[in-house]
Legacy VTK file of the C-alpha trace (Angstrom):
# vtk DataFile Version 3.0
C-alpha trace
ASCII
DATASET POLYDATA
POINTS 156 float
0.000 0.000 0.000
2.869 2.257 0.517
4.553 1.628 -2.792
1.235 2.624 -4.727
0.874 6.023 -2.326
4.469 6.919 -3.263
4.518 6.296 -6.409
0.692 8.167 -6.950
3.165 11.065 -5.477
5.958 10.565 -7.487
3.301 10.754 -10.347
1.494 13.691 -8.926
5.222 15.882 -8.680
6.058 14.577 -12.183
3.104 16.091 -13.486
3.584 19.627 -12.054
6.962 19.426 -12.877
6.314 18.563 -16.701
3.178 20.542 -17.023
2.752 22.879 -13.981
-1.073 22.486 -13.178
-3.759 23.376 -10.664
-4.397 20.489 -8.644
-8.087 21.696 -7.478
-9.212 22.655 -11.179
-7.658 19.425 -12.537
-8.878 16.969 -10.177
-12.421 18.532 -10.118
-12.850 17.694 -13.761
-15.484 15.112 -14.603
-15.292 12.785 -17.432
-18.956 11.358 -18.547
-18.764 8.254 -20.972
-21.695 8.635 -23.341
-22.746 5.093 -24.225
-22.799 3.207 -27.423
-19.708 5.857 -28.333
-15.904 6.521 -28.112
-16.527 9.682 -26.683
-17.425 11.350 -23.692
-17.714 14.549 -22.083
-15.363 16.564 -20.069
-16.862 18.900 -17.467
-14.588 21.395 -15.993
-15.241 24.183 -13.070
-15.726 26.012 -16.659
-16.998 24.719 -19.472
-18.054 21.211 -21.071
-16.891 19.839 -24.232
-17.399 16.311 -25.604
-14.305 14.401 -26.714
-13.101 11.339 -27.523
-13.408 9.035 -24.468
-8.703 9.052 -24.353
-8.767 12.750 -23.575
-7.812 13.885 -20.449
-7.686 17.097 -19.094
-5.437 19.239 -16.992
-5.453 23.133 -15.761
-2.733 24.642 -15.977
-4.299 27.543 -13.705
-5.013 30.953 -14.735
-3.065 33.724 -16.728
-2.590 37.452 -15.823
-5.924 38.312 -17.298
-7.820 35.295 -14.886
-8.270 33.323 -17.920
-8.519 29.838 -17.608
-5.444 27.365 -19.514
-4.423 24.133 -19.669
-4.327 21.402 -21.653
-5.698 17.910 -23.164
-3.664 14.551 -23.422
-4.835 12.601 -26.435
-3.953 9.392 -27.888
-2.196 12.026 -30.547
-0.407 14.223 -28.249
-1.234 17.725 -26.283
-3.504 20.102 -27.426
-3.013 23.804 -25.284
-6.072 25.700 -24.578
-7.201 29.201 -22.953
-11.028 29.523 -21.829
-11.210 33.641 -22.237
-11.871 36.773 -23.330
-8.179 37.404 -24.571
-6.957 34.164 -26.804
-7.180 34.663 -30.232
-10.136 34.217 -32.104
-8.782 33.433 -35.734
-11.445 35.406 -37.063
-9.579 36.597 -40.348
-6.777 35.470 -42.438
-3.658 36.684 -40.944
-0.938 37.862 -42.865
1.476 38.324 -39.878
1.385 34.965 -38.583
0.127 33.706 -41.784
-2.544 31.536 -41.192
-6.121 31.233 -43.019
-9.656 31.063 -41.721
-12.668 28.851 -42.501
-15.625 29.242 -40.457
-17.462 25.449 -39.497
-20.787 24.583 -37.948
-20.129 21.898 -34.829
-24.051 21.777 -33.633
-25.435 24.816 -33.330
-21.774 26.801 -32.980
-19.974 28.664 -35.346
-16.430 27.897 -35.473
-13.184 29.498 -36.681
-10.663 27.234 -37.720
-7.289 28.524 -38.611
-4.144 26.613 -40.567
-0.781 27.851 -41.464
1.703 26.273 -43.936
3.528 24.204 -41.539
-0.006 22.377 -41.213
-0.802 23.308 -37.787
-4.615 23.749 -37.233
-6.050 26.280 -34.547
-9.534 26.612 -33.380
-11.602 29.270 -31.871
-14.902 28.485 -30.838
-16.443 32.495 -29.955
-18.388 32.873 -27.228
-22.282 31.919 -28.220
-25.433 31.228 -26.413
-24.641 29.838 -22.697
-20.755 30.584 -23.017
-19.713 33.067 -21.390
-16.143 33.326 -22.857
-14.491 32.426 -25.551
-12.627 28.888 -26.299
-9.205 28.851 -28.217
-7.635 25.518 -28.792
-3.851 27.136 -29.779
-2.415 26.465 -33.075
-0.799 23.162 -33.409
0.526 20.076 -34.999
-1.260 18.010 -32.699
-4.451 20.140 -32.717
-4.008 19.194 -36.947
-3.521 15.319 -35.916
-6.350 15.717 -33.813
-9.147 17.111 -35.898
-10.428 14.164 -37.593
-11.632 13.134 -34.429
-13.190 16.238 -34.440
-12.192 18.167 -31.410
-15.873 19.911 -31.469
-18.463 17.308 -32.483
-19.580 17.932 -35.867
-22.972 17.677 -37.128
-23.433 20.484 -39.787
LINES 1 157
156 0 1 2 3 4 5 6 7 8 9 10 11 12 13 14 15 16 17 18 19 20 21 22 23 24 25 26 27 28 29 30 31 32 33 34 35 36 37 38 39 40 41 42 43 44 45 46 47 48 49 50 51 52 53 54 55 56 57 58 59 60 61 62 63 64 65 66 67 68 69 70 71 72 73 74 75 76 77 78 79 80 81 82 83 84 85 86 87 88 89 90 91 92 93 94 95 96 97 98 99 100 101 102 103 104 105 106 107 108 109 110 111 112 113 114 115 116 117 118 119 120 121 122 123 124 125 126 127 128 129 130 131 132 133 134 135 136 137 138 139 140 141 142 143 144 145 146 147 148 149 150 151 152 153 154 155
């Protein structure tokens, strides 16, 4: 019994050292396996969003602005995300960072999704109906390797 209390620990001081991450917002989230599926929702102390059922999720905490950030482990790597009013948007095409912008219907949301040349994809979901923020998933090669699974449920 020892070993297995050490070692969740060891784990425990791994993960803040690799990651840094809130401890009360990470171990609060909720993971709700929707049956018949591979997916499953995520509930955090600030938003839900339905995923596939590998995706776990960790807070990183909160930036200067009190935005919420952290991240997502998937079975494709680690997708970074901000839950705010100040994360970009990708609203536009963007000649400075030089990315291009297709808007998507996931449900009932409109979404932004940006991708550059080095085939990273980023994601903005703008705040609508009962959210009360904006949600940026951060451009990315694993955001890219991620899509297909469709990081926002698609139903257009």
């Amino acid at each position: 019994m020892g070993v297995l209390v050490a070692l969740f620990f060891f784990v425990l001081a791994s993960l803040a050292f690799l990651f840094g991450f809130d401890q009360k917002g990470t171990f609060s989230t909720k993971y709700e396996s929707i049956p018949d599926s591979n997916s499953q929702i995520i509930e955090t102390d600030y938003f839900l969003i339905h995923t596939p059922d590998n995706w776990i999720h960790i807070l990183h905490g909160h930036g200067d602005e009190g935005d919420p950030y952290g991240i997502f482990i998937t079975g494709k790597g680690i997708i970074s995300y901000e839950y705010g009013l100040f994360g970009p948007l990708y609203e536009k095409d963007d000649q400075i960072y030089e990315y291009e912008v297709e808007k998507e219907f996931f449900g009932r949301f409109t979404v932004n999704i940006a991708t550059n040349q080095k085939n990273e994809t980023g994601i903005a979901i703008p705040a609508q109906f009962e959210m009360s923020r904006h949600m940026t998933f951060y451009l990315g090669k694993s955001v890219s390797k991620n899509y297909d699974e469709r990081i926002c449920n698609r139903t257009s």
